[in-house]
C-alpha positions in Angstrom: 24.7 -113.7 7.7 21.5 -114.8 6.2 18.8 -117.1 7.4 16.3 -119.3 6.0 12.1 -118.1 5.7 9.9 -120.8 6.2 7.4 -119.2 3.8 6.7 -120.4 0.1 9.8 -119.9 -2.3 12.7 -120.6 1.1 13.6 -117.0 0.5 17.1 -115.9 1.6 16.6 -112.9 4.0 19.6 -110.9 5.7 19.2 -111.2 9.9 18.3 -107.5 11.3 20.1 -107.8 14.0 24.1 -108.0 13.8 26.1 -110.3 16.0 28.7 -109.0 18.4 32.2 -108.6 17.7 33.1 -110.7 20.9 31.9 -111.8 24.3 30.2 -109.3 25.9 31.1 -109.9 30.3 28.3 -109.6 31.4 30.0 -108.8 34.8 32.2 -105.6 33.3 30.6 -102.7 34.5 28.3 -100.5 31.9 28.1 -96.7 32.0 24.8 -94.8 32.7 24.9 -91.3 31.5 21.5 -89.2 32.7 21.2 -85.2 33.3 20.7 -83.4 36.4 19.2 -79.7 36.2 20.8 -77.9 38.9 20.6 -74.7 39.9 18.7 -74.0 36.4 21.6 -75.1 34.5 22.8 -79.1 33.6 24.9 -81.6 34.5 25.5 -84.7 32.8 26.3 -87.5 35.0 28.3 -91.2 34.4 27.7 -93.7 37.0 28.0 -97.2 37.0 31.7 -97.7 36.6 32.1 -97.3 40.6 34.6 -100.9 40.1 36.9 -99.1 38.1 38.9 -97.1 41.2 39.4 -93.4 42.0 42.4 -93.3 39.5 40.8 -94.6 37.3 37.9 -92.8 37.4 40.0 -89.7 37.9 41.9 -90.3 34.1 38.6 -90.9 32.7 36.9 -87.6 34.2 40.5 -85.8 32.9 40.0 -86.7 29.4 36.1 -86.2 29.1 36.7 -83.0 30.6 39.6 -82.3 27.6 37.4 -84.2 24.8 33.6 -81.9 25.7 35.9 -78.4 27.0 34.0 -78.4 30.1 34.8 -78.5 33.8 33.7 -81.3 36.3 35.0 -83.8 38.8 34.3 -87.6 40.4 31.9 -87.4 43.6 31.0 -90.3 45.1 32.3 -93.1 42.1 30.3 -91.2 39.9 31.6 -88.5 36.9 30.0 -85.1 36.3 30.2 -82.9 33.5 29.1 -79.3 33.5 26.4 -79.2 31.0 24.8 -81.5 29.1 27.5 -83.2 26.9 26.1 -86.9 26.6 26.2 -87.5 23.4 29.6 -86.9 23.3 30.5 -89.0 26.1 28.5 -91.6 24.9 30.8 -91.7 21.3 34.0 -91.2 24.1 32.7 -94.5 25.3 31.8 -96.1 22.0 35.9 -95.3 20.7 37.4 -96.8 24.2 35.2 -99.8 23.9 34.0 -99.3 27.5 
């Protein structure tokens, strides 16, 4: 989409900033990835998507554990993944849409 300048000439000028595909809920529950250094090694951790349930948590864990080859678990309605894999869950998150 393209929007109006109000300086000399009304030049056509693209918008920087694209629109959303749809509605974003602002009640859905966002993931925050961060990393924890323990015991000098790391460990990245998804919190935020507490709402979901332990089964679903649980599924989700499974296949980021399948998608970055590394081990981890849920603790406490929060993911962790053995080393420091965010960039990979944040594109697992980016193909489910979540």
């Amino acid at each position: 989409m393209t929007k109006l300048t109000n300086g000399p000439g009304w030049d056509l000028v693209p918008d920087d900033e694209p629109r959303p595909a749809g509605k974003s809920n602002s009640l859905s529950p966002k993931p925050k990835i961060r990393l924890e250094k323990r015991a000098g090694k790391f460990v990245t951790i998804i919190s935020g998507l507490h709402t979901y349930g332990m089964d679903r948590l649980t599924d989700i864990a499974r296949e980021l554990k399948i998608k970055c080859g590394a081990g981890g678990t849920v603790k406490n309605g929060a993911i962790e993944i053995q080393g420091d894999k965010a960039v990979q869950i944040k594109n697992y998150f980016i193909e489910k849409n979540i």
